[in-house]
N, C-alpha and C positions, 0 to 999 in steps of 0.2 A: 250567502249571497248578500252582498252587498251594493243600493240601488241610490244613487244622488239624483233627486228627483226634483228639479230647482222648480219646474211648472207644470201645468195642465197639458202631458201629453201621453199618448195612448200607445202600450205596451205589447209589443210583439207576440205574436202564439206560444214562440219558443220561449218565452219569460214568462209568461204563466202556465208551461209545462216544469220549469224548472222549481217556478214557486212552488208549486204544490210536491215538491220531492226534497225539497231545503228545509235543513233541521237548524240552519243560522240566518238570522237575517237582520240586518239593518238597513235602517230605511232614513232620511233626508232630503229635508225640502218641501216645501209647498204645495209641490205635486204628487204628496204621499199619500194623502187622502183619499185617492181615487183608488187606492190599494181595497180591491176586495179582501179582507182579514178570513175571508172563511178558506180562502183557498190554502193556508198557511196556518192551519189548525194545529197541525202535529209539529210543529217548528220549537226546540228546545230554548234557543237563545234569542230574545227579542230585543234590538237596540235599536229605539223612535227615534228623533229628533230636529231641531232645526224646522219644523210646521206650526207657522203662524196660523194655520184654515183649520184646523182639525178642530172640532169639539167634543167628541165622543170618542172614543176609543173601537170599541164593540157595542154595537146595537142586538142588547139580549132578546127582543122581541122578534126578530129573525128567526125562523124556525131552525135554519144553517145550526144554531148555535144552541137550538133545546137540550140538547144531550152534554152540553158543557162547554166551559169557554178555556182554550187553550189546557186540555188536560196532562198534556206531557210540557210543558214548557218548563225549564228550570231557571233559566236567568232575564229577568225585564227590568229593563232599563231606556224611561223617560226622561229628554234633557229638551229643557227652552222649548214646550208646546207650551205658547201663553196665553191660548186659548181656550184649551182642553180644562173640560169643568167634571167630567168625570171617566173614570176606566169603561164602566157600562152602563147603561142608560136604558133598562130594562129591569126584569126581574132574574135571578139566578134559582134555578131550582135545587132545595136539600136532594143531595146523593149523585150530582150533574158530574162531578168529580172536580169542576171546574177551580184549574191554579191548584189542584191538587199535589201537584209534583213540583210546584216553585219552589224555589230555593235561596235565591235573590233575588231583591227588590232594591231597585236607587229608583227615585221620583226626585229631580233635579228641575229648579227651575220651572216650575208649574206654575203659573201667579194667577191661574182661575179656577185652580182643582179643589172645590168643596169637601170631600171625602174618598177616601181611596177604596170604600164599598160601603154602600147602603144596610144598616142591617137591619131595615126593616122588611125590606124583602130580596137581598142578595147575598143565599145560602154557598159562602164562601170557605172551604178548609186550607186550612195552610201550616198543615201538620209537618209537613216536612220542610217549611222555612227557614234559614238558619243566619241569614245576614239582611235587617234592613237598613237603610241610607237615605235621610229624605231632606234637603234642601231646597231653600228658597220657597217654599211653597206660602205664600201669605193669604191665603182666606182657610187653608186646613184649621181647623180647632182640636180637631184631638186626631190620635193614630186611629186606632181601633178600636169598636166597643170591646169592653171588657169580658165579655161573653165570648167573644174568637179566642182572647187570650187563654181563657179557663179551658175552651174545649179543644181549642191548638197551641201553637207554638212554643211547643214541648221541644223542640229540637233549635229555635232560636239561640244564636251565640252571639251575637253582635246588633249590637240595636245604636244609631245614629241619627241624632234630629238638629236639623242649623239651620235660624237664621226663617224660622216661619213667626211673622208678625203675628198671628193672630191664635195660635196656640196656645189653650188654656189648661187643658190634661194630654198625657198620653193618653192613657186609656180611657172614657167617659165609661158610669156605669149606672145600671138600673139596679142594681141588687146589694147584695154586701157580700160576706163569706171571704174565703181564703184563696189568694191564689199563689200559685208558686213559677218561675221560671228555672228549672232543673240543670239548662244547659247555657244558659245564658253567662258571657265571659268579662264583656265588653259592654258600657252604659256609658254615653257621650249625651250631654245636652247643653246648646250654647246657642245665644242670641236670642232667647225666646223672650220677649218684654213682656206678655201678657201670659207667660208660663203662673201658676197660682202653685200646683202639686202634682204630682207623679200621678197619683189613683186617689177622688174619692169616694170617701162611706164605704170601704172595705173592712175588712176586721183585721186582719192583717197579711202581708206579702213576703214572700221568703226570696232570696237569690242566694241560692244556697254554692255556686260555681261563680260567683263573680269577682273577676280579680282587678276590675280595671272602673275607675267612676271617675266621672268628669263632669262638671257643671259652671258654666261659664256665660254670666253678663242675662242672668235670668232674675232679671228686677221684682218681680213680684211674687217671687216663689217664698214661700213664708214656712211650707213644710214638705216635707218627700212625699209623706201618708198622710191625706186628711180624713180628719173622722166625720167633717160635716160633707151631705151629700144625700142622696136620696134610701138611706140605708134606716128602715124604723127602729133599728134595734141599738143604732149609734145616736141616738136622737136626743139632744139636749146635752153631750159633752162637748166642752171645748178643745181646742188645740191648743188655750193658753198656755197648761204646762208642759206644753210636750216639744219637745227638741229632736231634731232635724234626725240626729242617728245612736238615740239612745232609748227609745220606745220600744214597747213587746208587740210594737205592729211591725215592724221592721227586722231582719233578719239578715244580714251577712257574712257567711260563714267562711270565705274563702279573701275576701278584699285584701291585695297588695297594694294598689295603688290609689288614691284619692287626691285629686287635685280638684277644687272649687273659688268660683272668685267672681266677682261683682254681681253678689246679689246681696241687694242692698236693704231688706226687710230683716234679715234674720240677725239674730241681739247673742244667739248663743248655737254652736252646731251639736252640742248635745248635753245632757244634764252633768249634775256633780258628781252626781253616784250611777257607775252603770256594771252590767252584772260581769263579773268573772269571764273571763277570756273573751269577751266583745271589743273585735280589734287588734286580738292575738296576733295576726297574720300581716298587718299591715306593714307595708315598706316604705312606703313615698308617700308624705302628705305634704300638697303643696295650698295654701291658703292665701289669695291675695283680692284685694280690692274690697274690702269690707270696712263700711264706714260705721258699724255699729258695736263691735266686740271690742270689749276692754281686757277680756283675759281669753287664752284659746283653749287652756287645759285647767283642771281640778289636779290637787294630787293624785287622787281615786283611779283618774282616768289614766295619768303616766302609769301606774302600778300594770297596766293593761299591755302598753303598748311595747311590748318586750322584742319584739323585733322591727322595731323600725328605724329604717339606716338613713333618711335621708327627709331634712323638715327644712322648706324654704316658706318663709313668711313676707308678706309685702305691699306695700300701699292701706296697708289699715289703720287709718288716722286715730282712731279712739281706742286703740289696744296701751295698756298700762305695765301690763306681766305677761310674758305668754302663759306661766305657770303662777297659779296661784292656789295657797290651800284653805280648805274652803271650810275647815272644821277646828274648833277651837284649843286642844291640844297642838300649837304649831310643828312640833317634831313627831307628833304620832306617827307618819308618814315619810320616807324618804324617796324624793325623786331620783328615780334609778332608769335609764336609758342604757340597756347592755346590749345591745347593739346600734344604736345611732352613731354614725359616719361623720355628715357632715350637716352644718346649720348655715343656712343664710337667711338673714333678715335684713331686708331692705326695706328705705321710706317709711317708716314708725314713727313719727313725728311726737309723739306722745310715749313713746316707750322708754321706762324707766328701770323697768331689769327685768331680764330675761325671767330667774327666778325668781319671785318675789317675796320669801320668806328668809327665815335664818336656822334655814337645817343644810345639812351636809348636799351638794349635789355632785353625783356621780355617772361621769360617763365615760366608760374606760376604754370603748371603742372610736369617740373620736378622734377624727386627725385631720379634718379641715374646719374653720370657720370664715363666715366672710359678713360683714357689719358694715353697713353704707345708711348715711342719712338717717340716725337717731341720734338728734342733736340732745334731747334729754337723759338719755343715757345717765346713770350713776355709779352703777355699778351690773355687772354680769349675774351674779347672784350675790344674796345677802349673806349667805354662808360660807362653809368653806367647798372649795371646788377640786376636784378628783379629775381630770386628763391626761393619764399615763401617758397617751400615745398622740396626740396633738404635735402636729409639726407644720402647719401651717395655717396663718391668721393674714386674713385679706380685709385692711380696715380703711373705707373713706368715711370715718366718723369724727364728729366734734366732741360727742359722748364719751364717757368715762371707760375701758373696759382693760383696764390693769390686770386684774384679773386673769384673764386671758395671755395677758404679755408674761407677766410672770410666770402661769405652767409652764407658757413656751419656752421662756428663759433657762428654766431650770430644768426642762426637758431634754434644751441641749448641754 
């Protein structure tokens, strides 16, 4: 059922004979608020929207709602209530069932929603969750305590956050210890300026299914995992040497794609040495807006990334080499990419060679390149260069990259 409710008018017998039998509903307008929500308990898909008046959601104190609040519902979905400061405004009781059977959540456009549940005293499961969506929301500071995460959302696949000003963690936490997301596919975060870290004073976090990260225009994110936090047992270490996704607090075992870009704290996205097959898996890394990285990769680190087809670089003013080696034998190590496709690097104002050593570099599965605006440019690598299969170079460059034109030359 679907009900556009522009103002304050009073609803027929036969419309709250029907509400209380509707397992869909969406609701619009001003005059949605006079919607008694008990009548609409067993209702699977909830879609609010367009109510400037509403403040509350569900009023838990209601006796209607003692035994749970919407326990069958599976899909809710909040757009533009910019008044709504909370889902319930009560207490929720452990075992109520309540949001037991959710499955998705989008909270869109909320600009006075403090928290999307209490957990001090709103005994919420959401074991069966599998997609959340939360935009616009500017007073939220964090998703969820960390305690929902540990003892749910085991079945999460998709998690999405854009564009809330005031968000400082995903997760806040009272404890420490280990948490894992089993099913989790999809990790999106963009626009968050007072973003600091993903989880702190954990010991460490696994995503052991995730193929997809994104991070984008989060200015003050300095680490993914931080160890300072209310954790006694992490107390007194720093984060100074630890890097964005090469720590044993961090764990991605399945990642194909990584894209990250204007966050403008971080000096280095992961150390020089990282352990054997970390990164194995990875296909797409795209890197752009970083005003502080002078090199993107170690040799140590290429030796890793053996399947990755496709590296676009861009806007990072203080990048020098993307590849630099970082150990004093300069050929102990051979930059070897057996499966990388295609490179673009765009706007590098400071980039002076791709490789930046004098050992052999080999990439025998390229066959596109494309070079725009590295006017410092000298050379492509300092060595000799390996592109069997290279057939096409897209160059708006002032920079050197001969290199490059000769494979091609002699490829054809």
């Amino acid at each position: 059922m679907s009900l556009k409710w522009p103002r304050e008018i009073s609803l027929g017998n036969w419309i709250h004979t029907l509400l209380r039998s509707t397992e869909y509903l969406k609701l619009d307008g001003d005059g949605s608020y006079n919607l008694n929500l008990t009548q609409v308990q067993n209702i699977k898909t909830f879609d609010f929207r367009e109510c400037s008046t509403v403040k509350k959601l569900v009023s838990t104190t209601s006796i209607d709602w003692m035994f749970g609040v919407f326990p069958v519902l599976e899909f809710l979905k909040l757009k533009n209530l910019p008044n709504l400061e909370e889902i319930c405004n009560g207490p929720i009781q452990a075992g109520s069932n309540s949001f037991n059977n959710l499955k998705v959540l989008e909270i869109l456009d909320l600009a006075a929603l403090m928290y999307l549940w209490n957990s001090q005293n709103q005994n919420v499961s959401l074991s069966n969750l599998t997609s959340i969506n939360i935009h616009c929301c500017d007073k939220l500071r964090t998703l969820f305590p960390l305690k929902m995460a540990k003892d749910g959302l085991s079945q999460l696949k998709e998690l999405k956050i854009w564009s809330c000003e005031m968000m400082e963690e995903v997760f806040s936490n009272d404890g420490g210890g280990h948490i894992t997301f089993p099913k989790l596919k999809i990790l999106r975060l963009g626009s968050l300026p007072n973003l600091t870290t993903f989880c702190k004073g954990i010991e460490s976090i696994e995503f052991s299914l995730l193929t997809e990260l994104r991070i984008g225009h989060c200015q003050k994110l300095t680490s993914f995992v931080s160890t300072t936090g209310n954790n006694p047992r992490l107390a007194g270490h720093s984060d100074d040497s630890l890097h964005w996704f090469c720590n044993q607090k961090v764990t991605f075992g399945s990642l194909k794609e990584l894209r990250i870009g204007g966050c403008e704290n971080i000096s280095n996205l992961w150390c020089h040495q990282i352990p054997p097959g970390f990164f194995s898996k990875l296909e797409t890394l795209d890197i752009r807006r970083y005003a502080n990285i002078r090199s993107l990769f170690s040799s140590s680190i290429v030796a890793n990334l053996v399947n990755l087809k496709h590296l676009n670089i861009s806007f990072c003013n203080e990048m020098v080499k993307v590849i630099e080696n970082h150990k004093q034998n300069a050929c102990e190590n051979t930059p070897f990419f057996p499966s990388l496709e295609t490179i673009t690097i765009d706007s590098l104002s400071n980039l002076v060679n791709f490789c930046g050593w004098r050992c052999a570099l080999q990439l025998p599965s390229l066959w596109r390149v494309l070079i725009s605006d590295c006017p410092c440019m000298e050379s492509f690598t300092m060595g000799p260069l390996t592109t069997p299969y290279l057939n096409s170079i897209d160059s708006q460059n002032e920079g050197n990259i001969w290199q490059l034109e000769e494979a091609l030359y002699w490829r054809i």
